[in-house]
C-alpha positions in Angstrom: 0.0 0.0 0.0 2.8 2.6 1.1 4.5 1.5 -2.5 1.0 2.4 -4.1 1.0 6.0 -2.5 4.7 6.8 -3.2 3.9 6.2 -7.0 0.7 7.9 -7.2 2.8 10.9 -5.6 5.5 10.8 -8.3 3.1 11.1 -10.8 1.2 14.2 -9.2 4.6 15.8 -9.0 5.4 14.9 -12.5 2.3 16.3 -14.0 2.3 19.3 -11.8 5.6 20.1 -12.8 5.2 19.2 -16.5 2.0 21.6 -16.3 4.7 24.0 -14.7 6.6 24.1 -17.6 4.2 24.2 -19.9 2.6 27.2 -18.0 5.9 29.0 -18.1 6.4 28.9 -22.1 2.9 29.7 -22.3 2.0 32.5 -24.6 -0.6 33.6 -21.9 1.8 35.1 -19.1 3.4 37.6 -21.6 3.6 41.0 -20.9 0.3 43.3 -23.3 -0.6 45.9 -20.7 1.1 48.5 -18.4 -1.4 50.3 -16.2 -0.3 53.6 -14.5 -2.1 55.1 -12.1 -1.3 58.2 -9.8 0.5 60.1 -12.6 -0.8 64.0 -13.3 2.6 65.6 -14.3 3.6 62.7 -15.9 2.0 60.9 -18.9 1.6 57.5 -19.1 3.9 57.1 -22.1 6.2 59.3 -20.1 6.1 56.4 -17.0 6.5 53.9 -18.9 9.2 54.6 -21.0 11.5 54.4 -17.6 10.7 51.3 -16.9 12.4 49.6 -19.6 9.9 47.0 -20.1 8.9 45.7 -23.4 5.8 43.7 -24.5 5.8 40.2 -24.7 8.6 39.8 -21.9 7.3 36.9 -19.3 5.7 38.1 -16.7 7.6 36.0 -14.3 11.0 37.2 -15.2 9.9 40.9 -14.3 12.2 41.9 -11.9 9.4 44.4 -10.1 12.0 46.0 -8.1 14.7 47.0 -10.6 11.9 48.2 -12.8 10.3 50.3 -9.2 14.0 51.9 -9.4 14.2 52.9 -12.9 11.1 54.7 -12.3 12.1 56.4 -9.1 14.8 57.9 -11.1 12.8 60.4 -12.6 12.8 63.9 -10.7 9.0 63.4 -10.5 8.3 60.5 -8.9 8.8 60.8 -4.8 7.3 56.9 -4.4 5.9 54.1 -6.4 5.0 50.8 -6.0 4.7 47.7 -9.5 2.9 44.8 -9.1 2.0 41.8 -11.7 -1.3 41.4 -12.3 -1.9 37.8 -13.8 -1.8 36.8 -16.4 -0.6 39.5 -18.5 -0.5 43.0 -17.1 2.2 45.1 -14.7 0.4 47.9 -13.0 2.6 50.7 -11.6 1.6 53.4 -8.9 3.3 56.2 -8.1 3.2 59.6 -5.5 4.5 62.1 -7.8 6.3 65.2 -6.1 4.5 68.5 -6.1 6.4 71.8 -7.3 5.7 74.6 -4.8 8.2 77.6 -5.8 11.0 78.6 -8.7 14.5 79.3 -8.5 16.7 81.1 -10.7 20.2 80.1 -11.9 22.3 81.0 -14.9 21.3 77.8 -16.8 17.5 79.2 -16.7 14.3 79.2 -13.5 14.2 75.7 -12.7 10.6 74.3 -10.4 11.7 72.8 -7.1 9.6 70.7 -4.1 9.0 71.5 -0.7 12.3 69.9 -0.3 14.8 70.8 -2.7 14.3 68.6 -5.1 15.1 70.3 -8.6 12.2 69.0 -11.1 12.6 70.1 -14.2 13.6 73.4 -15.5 10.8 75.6 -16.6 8.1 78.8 -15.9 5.0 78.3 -13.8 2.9 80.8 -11.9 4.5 79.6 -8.2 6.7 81.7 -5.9 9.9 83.4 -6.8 13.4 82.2 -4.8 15.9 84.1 -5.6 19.5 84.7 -4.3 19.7 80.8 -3.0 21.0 78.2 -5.8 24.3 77.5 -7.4 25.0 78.7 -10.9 24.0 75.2 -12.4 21.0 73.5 -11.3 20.1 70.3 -13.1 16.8 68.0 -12.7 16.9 65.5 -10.0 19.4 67.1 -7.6 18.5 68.0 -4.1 19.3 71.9 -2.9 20.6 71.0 0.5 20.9 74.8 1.9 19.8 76.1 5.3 18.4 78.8 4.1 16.2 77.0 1.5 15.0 75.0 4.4 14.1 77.7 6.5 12.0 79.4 3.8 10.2 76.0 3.9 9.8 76.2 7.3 8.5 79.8 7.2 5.9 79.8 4.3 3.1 77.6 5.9 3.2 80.0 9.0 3.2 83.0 7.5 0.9 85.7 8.5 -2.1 85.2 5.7 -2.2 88.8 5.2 1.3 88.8 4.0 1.3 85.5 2.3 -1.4 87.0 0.2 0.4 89.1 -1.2 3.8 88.0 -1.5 5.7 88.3 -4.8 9.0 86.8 -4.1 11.5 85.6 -1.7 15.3 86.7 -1.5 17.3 84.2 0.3 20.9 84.6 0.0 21.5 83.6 3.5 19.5 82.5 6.7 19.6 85.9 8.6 18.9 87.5 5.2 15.7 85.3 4.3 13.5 88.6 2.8 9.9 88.7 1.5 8.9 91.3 -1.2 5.5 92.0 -1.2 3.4 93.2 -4.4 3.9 97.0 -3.3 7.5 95.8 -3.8 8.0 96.5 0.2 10.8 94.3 1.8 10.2 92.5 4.9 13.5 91.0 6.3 12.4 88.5 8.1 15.3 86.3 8.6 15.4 82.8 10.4 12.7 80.2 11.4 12.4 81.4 14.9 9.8 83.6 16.5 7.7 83.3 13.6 4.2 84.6 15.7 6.0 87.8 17.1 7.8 88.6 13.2 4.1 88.0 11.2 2.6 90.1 14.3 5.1 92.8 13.9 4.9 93.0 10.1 1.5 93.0 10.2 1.0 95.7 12.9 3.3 98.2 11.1 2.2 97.4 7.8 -1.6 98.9 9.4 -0.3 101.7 10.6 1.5 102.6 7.5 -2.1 101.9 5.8 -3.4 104.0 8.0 -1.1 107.0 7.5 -1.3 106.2 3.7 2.0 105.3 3.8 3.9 102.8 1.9 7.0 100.8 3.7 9.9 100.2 1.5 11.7 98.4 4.3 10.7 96.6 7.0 13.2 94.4 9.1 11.5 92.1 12.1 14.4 89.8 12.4 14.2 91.2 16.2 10.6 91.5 16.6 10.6 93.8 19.6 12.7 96.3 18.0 11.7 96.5 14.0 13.1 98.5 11.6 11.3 100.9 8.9 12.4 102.8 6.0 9.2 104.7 4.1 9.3 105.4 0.5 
């Protein structure tokens, strides 16, 4: 009997793995569709071209991380995830990265993340950084500078009423961080720190110049006790 079950068992194994095989040089698990999903600055033709794939490869052989890698190498992409989807289709989602301000540099105005990460060079209707990046900026390459990060780090606390009108931003150093408003007035606003005491002192002597019908040329709050004004 335990002779009977021993051969029975080879022969499941060998038609499982002849099945196997057959499977496996079966036209069915070739690659005919790439999905993308997640993608708004980038095309789908765009994705896909960095993965590297072509149609008809096997399915099986797809290596998902190497082609997960090739795709994170765009300037673009901040995450993304590729899964098979059997029997024929590799769908790829990604978190693209979200361009929140310009810079300038010789080689042209390149758009940058809320990071540093230079994305592609170009012109879009975003905030002005000036005075902060080396003379060559090229897509892909993170701007590690303090001052950069401290902008950052300022912008989402920044007084409304100045954020609303805000033009540009000089940022040749940290202590020199300086917002130009649309009535081209300068508010040196330097560092990161006492953020609530700098928008309340901007925004209390900008009133009062309103009120005098005044217009500030220069305003520096770095200190926020003692500010500075220059009128026009």
């Amino acid at each position: 009997m335990r002779v009977i079950r021993w051969i029975v068992a080879l022969v499941v194994a060998a038609g499982l793995g002849f099945g196997g095989s057959v499977l496996w040089r079966s036209s069915l698990l070739e690659l005919r569709r790439v999905e993308v999903a997640g993608n708004s600055e980038l095309s789908k033709e765009e994705v896909v071209a960095e993965t590297g794939l072509r149609r008809g490869v096997h399915l099986l052989s797809v290596d998902t991380g190497t082609v997960a890698g090739r795709v994170r190498s765009n300037p673009w992409i901040d995450d993304v995830r590729v899964e098979r989807i059997l029997p024929s289709t590799i769908r790829i989602s990604v978190n693209e990265r979200t361009p929140v301000a310009l810079i300038t540099a010789i080689t042209g105005t390149y758009l940058i993340d809320g990071s540093g990460v230079v994305l592609e060079q170009g012109q879009r209707d975003l905030l002005l950084i000036e005075d902060v990046t080396p003379e060559v900026v090229e897509p892909g390459t993170t701007l590690d500078l303090p001052q950069l990060r401290h902008v950052f780090e300022i912008l989402p606390e920044l007084d409304p009423s100045l954020s609303a009108r805000l033009k540009s931003v000089s940022a040749r150093s940290v202590d020199r961080i300086t917002f130009v408003l649309d009535t081209d007035t300068r508010i040196l606003f330097g560092a990161a720190e006492e953020i609530e005491e700098k928008n309340f002192a901007a925004r209390a002597l900008l009133k009062r110049a309103e009120t005098d019908s005044k217009v500030i040329e220069y305003l520096d709050v770095r200190v926020p006790g003692r500010p500075a004004v220059r009128y026009r």
